[in-house]
C-alpha positions in Angstrom: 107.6 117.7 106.7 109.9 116.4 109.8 109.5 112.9 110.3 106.6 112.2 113.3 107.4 109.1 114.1 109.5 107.3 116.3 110.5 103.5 117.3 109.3 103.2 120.9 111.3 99.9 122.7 108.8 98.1 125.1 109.1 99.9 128.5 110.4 97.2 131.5 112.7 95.2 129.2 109.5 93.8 127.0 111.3 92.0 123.8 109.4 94.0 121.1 109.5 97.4 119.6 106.7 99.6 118.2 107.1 102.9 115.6 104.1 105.2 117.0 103.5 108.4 115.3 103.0 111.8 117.2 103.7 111.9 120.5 103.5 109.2 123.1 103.9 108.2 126.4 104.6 104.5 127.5 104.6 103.2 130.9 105.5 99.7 133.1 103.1 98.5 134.5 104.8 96.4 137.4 106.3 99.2 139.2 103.0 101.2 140.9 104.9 103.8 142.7 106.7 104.7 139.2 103.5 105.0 137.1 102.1 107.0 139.5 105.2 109.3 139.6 105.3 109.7 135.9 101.3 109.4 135.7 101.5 112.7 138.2 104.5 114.2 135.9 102.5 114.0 133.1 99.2 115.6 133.4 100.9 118.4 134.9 102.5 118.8 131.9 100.1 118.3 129.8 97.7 120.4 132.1 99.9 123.5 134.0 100.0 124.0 137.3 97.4 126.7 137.6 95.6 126.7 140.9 92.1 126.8 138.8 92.8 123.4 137.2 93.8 121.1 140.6 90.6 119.4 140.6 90.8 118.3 136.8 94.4 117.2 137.6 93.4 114.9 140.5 90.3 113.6 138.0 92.9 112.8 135.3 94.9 111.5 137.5 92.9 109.7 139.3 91.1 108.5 135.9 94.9 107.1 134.2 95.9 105.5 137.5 92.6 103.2 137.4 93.0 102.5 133.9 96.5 101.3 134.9 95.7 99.5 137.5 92.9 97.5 135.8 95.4 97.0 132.8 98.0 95.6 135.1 95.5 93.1 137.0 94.2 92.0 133.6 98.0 90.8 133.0 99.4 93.9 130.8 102.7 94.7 131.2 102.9 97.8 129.1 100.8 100.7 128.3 101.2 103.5 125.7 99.2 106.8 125.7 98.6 108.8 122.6 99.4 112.7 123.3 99.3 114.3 119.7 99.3 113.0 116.0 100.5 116.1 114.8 102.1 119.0 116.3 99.0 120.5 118.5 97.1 118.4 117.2 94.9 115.9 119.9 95.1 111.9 119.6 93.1 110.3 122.2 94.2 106.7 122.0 95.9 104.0 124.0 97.3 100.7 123.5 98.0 98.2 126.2 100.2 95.5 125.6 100.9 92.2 127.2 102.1 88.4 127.2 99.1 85.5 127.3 98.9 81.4 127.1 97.6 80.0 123.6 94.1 79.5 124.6 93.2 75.6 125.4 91.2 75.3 122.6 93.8 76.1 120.2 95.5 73.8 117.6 99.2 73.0 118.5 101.1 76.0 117.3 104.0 73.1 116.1 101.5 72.0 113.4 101.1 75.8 112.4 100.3 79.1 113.5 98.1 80.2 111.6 95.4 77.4 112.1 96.4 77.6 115.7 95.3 81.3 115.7 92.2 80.2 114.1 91.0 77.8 116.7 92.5 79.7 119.7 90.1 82.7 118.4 87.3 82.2 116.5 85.6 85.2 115.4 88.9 86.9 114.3 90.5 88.1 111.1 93.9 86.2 110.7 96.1 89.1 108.8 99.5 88.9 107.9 102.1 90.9 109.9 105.6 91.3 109.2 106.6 89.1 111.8 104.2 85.9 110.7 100.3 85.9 110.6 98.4 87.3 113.6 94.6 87.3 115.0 92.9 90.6 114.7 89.3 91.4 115.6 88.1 95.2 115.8 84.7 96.4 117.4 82.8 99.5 117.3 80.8 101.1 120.0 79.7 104.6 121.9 80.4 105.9 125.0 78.8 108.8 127.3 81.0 111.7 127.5 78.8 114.4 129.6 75.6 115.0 126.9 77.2 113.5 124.5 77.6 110.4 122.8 81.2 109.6 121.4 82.1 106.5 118.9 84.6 104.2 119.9 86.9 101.6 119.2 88.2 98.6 120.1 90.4 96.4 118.1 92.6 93.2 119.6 96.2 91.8 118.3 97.4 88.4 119.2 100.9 87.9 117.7 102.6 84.7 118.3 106.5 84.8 119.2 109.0 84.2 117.8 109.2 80.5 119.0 105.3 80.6 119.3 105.3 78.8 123.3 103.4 82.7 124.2 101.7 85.6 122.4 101.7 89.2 122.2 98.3 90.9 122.6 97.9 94.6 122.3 94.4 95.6 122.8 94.1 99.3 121.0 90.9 101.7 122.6 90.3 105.4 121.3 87.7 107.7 120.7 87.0 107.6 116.5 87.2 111.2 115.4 87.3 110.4 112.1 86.3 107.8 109.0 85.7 103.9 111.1 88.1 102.1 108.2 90.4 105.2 108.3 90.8 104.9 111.6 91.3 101.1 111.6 93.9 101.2 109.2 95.9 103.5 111.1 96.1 101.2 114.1 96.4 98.3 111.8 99.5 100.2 110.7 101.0 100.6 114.2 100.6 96.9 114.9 102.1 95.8 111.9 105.6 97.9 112.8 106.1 95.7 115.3 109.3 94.1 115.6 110.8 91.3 117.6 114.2 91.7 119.6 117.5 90.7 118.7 116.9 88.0 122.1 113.5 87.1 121.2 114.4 86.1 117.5 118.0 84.5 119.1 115.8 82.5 121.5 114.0 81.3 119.0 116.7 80.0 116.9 117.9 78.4 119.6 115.1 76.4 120.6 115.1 73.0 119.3 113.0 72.2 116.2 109.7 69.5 116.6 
């Protein structure tokens, strides 16, 4: 079987890298008139251009632009879109990805990380990650979709930098199509091939010790 993965460097000069399998698409979010061009380049791809279909163009459109929008007010700075897992085969899933503060209430990451992750986030699962130990909390819901009622997911990421002044938080949403742990162990997969830049590991070499 051909390889289906790919690493996928943070679009708009992020310091991180991803490996995603299938086929994605990943957007900046701080240009608007460039995520709508390639928002609009998109689902015409993905739909045709078949007279028939411009009104669920414009509703997918429409739909991917809000969800942009909100991400980008809510502080992301990056968002990926799953297209296919497999060759013709569906993935509906996103991940959107951005920098936040260590929460007040957190321990000083100096003294430790992983206690700092603890306090900042209570509630979450501190799991290792290749790049140190990171918070992780997952939740499972249901959403209308017409008559029907589709389960969902929602898991959460904080990852601490390299010299652990910020963190990384990818916030992961999808339709679950199949096994909950299955599924949660996929995107637990995705997080964990996450891997710092040559300048974020270089910065934080550089920065002086405590």
């Amino acid at each position: 079987m051909a390889d289906v993965t790919r690493s996928v460097a943070a679009p708009g000069g992020g310091d991180y890298s991803l490996i995603l399998p299938g086929a994605w698409v990943a957007f900046a979010l701080r240009d608007q008139d460039d995520v709508k061009r390639r928002v609009t380049a998109l689902v015409r791809k993905q739909l045709g251009r078949a007279d028939r279909l411009a009104r669920q163009r414009r509703e997918v459109t429409a739909e991917m632009l809000e969800t942009a929008r909100r991400a980008r007010e809510a502080g992301c700075s990056a968002m990926y879109m799953a297209l296919e897992i497999l060759p013709g085969i569906p993935f509906p899933a996103a991940i959107l990805a951005g920098e936040i503060d260590w929460p007040p209430i957190a321990t000083d990451p100096a003294g430790g990380v992983e206690e700092a992750l603890a306090t900042g986030f209570p509630g979450s699962d501190i799991v290792p990650h290749r790049m140190g130990p990171a918070a992780r909390s997952v939740e499972f819901g249901t959403q209308e979709v017409g008559a029907q009622t589709t389960p969902t997911m929602r898991a959460q990421f904080r990852i601490p930098y390299p010299d652990a002044s910020r963190l990384l938080e990818f916030t992961v949403s999808t339709p679950m199509m199949v096994d909950a742990d299955l599924w949660a162990a996929l995107f637990d997969e995705i997080i964990d091939s996450m891997t710092w830049s040559r300048a974020a590991r270089e910065t934080a070499n550089a920065a002086p010790t405590v």
